[in-house]
C-alpha positions in Angstrom: 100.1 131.8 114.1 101.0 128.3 115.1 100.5 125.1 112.7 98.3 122.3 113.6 100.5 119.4 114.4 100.2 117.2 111.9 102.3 114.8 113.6 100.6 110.7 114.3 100.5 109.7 118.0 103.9 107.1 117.4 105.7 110.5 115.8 105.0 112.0 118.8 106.9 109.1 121.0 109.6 111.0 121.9 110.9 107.9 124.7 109.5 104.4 126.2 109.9 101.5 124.5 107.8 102.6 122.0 110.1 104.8 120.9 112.8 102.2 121.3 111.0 99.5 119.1 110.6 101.7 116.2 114.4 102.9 116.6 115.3 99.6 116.4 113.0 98.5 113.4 114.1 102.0 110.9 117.4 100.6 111.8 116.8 97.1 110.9 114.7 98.0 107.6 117.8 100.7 106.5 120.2 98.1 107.5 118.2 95.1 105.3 118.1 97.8 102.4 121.5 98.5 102.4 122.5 94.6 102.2 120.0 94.2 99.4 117.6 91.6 100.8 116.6 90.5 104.3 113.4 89.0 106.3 111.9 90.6 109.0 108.8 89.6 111.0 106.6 91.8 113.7 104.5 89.6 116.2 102.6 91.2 119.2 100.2 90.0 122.1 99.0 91.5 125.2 100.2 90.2 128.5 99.5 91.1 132.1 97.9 94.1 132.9 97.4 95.0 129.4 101.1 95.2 128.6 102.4 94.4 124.5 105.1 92.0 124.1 106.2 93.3 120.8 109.0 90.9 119.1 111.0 92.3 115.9 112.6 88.8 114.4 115.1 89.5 111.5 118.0 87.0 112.1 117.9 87.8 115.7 114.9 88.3 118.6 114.1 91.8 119.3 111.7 91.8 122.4 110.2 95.1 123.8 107.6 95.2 126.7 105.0 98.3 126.1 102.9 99.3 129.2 99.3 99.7 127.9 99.7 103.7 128.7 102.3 104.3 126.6 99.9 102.9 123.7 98.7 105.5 121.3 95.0 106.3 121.8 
């Protein structure tokens, strides 16, 4: 018998710049931990069309463009 997937809608993100922005912020959080303190800030508003500028600031300007169907229901 199969499990229930327990997995949340962003697990499931398997590509799209969802996926990418998340990528890029584990990467950013692991990297801040391993040099023992960092700052990092998450800002997002909604554009044309409905799309999510997502920005990821920590030292340097992470930008990622999310089309509103690639946003988790």
């Amino acid at each position: 018998m199969d499990e229930p997937n327990h997995a949340t809608p962003l697990q499931r993100a398997k590509s799209g710049q969802i996926r990418e922005a998340l990528d890029r912020l584990e990467g950013l959080v692991v990297e801040g931990l391993k040099h023992g303190f960092f700052d990092l800030s998450i800002a997002c508003e909604i554009s044309n069309g409905g799309k999510r500028q997502l920005v990821i600031r920590a030292g340097k300007s992470h930008k990622f463009t999310i089309p509103e169907h690639e946003v988790p229901r």
